[in-house]
C-alpha positions as CSV (number, residue, x, y, z in Angstrom):
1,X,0.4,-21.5,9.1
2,X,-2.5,-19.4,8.7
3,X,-5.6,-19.9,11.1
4,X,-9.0,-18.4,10.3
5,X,-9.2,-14.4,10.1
6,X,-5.1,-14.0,9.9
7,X,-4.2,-11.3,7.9
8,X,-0.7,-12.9,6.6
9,X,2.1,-14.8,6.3
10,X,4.0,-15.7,9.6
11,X,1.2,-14.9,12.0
12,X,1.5,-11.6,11.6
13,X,-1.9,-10.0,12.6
14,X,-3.4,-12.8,14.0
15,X,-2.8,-11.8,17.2
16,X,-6.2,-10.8,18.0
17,X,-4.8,-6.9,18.2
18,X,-5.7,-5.9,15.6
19,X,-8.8,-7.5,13.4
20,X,-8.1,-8.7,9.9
21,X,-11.0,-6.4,9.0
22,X,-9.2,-3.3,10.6
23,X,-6.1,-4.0,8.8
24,X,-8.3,-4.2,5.5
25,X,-9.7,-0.8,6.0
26,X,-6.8,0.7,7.2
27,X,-4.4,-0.9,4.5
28,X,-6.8,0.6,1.9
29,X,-6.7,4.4,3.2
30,X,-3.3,4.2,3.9
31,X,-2.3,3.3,0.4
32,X,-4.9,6.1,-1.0
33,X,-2.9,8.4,0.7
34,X,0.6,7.3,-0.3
35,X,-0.8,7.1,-3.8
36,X,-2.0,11.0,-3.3
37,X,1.5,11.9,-1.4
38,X,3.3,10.6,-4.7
39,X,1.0,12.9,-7.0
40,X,1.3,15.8,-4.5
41,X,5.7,15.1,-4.2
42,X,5.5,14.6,-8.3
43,X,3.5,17.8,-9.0
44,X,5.4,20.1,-6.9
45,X,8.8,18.5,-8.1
46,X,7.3,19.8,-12.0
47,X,5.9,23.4,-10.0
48,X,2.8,22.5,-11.3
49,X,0.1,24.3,-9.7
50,X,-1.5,23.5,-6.2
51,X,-4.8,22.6,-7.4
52,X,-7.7,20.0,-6.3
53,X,-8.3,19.2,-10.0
54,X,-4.8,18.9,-11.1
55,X,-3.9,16.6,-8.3
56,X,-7.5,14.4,-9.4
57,X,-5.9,14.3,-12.7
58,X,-2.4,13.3,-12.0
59,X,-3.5,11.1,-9.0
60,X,-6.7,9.3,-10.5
61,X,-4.9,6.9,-13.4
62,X,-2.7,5.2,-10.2
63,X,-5.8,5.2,-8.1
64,X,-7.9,3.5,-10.7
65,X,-4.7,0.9,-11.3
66,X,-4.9,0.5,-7.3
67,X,-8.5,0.1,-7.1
68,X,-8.6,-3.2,-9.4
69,X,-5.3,-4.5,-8.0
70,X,-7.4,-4.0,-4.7
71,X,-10.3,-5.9,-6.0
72,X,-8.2,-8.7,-7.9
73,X,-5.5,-9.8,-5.2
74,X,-8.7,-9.9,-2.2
75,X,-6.5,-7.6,-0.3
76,X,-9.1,-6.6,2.2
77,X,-8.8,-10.0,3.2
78,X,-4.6,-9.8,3.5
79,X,-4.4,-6.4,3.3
80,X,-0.2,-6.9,4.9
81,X,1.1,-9.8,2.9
82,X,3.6,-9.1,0.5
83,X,2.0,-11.8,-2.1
84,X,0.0,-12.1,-3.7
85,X,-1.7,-8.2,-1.9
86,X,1.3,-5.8,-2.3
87,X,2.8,-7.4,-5.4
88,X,-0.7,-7.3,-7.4
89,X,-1.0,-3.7,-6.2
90,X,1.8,-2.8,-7.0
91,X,2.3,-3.7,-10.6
92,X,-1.0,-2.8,-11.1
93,X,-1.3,0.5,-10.0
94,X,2.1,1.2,-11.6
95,X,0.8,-0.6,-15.6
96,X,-3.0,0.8,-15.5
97,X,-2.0,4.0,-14.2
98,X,0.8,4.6,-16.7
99,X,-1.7,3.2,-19.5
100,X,-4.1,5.7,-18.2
101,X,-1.5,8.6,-18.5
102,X,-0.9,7.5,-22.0
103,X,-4.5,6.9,-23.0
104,X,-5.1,10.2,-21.6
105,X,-2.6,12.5,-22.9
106,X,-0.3,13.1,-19.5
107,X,3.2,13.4,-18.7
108,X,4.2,13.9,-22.6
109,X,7.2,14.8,-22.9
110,X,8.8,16.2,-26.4
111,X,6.5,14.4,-27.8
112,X,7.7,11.2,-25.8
113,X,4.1,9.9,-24.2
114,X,6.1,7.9,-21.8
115,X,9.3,8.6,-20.4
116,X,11.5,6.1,-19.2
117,X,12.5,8.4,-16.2
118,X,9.1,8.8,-15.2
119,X,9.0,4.7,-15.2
120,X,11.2,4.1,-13.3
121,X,10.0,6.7,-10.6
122,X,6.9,5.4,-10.5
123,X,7.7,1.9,-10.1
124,X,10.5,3.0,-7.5
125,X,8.6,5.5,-5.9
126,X,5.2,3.5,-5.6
127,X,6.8,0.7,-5.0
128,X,8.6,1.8,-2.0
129,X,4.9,3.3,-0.1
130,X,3.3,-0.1,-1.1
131,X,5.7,-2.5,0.1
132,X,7.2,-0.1,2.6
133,X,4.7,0.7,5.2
134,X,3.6,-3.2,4.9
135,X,6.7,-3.7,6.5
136,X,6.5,-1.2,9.1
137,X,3.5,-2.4,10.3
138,X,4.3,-5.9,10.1
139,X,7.5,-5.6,12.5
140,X,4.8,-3.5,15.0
141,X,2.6,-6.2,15.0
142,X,5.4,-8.9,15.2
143,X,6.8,-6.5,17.8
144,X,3.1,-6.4,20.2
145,X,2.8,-10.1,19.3
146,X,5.9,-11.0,20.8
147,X,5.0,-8.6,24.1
148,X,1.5,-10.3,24.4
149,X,2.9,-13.6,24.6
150,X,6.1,-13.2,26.6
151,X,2.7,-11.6,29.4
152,X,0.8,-15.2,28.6
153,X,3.9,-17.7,29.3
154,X,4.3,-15.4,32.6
155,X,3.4,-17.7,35.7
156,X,0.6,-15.9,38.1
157,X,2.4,-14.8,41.1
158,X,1.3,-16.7,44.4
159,X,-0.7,-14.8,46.8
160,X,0.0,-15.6,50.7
């Protein structure tokens, strides 16, 4: 099902639109950023202050988590496919970066270092921008697949 250079399941990306390599670039900065957006939403929903370093602080123990679930699941190399790419992400930048909170001192709460509410966010939250805008892009390139080859099975038009 998958020829040399696709990017995932169900021919999705093998198209020749976009190159796998693309997609593994691409899929990385995209998910820096969504891991960012979900520090920047989870800071101002606490009005904790607009700052570079508190963002690096609250942002860096997901990024860290991402960063080896990047490395382990090869997603450069599948950067759409659900499994193993956004699963191993996922649970990965959700358990390191919560370890990292704890290890560090974050997010305590009454002397609670890790608040079930706060799981759960995460894991929803995260969740939802790793797996989500996979999708998204999978159904676009499913989408201009489809368009490329209903223009291939087209017959040339006759010329008098």
């Amino acid at each position: 099902m998958l020829g040399p250079g696709a990017a995932t399941v169900g021919g999705c990306c093998d198209n020749g639109a976009v190159s796998t390599r693309t997609w593994g670039w691409l899929a990385a900065v995209v998910d820096v950023v969504l891991i960012v957006l979900f520090a920047v939403i989870g800071r101002s929903s606490h009005g904790e202050a607009a700052s570079v370093l508190g963002l690096w602080t609250t942002a860096y123990p997901f990024l860290a988590g991402w960063a080896i679930g990047y490395v382990s699941s090869g997603a450069w190399a599948r950067p759409l496919r659900y499994w193993p790419t956004a699963v191993v992400l996922w649970v990965l930048t959700v358990f390191i970066g919560l370890a990292i909170r704890v290890a560090t001192g974050q997010g305590d709460v009454d002397g609670n270092p890790l608040p079930i509410s706060f799981v759960i966010v995460t894991t929803v939250v995260l969740g939802a921008f790793l797996f989500g805008w996979r999708a998204l892009a999978r159904l676009v390139d499913r989408a201009l697949a489809r368009r490329g080859a209903g223009s291939d099975r087209r017959e040339p038009r006759a010329t008098a």
